[in-house]
C-alpha positions as CSV (number, residue, x, y, z in Angstrom):
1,X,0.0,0.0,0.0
2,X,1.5,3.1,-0.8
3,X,0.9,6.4,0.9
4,X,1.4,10.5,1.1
5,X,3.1,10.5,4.8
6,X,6.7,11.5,3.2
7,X,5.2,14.1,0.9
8,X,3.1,15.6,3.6
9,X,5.5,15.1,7.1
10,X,7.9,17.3,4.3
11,X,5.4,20.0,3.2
12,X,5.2,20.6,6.5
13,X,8.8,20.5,8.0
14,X,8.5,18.3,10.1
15,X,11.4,15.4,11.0
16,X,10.9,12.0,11.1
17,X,11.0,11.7,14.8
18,X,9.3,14.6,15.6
19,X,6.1,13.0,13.5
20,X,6.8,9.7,15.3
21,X,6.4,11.4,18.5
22,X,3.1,13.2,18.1
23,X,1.3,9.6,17.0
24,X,2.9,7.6,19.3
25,X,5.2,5.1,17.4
26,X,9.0,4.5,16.8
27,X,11.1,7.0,14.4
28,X,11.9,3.6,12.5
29,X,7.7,2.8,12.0
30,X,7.6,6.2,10.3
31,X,10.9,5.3,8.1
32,X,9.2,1.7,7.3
33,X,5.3,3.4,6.6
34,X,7.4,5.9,4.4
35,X,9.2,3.0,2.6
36,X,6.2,1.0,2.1
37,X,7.2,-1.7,4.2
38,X,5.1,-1.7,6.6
39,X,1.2,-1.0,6.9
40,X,-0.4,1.2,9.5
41,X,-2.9,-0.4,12.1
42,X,-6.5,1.3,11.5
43,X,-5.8,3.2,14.8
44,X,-2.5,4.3,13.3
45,X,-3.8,5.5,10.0
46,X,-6.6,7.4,11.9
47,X,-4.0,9.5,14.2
48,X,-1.5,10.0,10.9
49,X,-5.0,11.7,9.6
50,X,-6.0,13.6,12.6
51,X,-2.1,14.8,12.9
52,X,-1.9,16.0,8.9
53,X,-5.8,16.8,9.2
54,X,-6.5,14.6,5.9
55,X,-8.7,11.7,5.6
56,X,-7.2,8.7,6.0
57,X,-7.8,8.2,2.1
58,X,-5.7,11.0,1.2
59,X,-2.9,9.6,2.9
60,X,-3.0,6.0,2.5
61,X,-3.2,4.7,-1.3
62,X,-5.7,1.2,-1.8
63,X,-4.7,-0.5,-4.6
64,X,-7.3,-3.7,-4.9
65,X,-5.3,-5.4,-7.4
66,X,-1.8,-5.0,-5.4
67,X,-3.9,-6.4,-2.3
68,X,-5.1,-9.1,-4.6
69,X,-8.8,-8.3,-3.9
């Protein structure tokens, strides 16, 4: 799943840990969301969207065919 946190965490100047921080995870869950690598838990994706006050659809990318669904 592929997502805007890298684009918007950037627009808005503000670091890696210093994002990690405000939603409560690890500075290396924000590199590995960022990277793709890893996929937020809903409660996750809902405070990413509360943080950058998006939806979580404008931040997280669905792709039903890369989920196979």
């Amino acid at each position: 799943m592929q997502n805007n946190i890298q684009k918007l965490r950037k627009e808005r100047k503000v670091t890696q840990n210093e994002l990690a921080e405000a939603v409560d995870v690890t500075r290396q869950t924000i590199i590995s969301l960022e990277n793709g690598r890893y996929k937020a838990s809903l409660v996750l994706a809902h405070k990413l969207a509360q943080y950058f006050g998006q939806t979580i659809e404008d931040i997280f990318i669905f792709d039903l065919e890369e989920e196979n669904i």
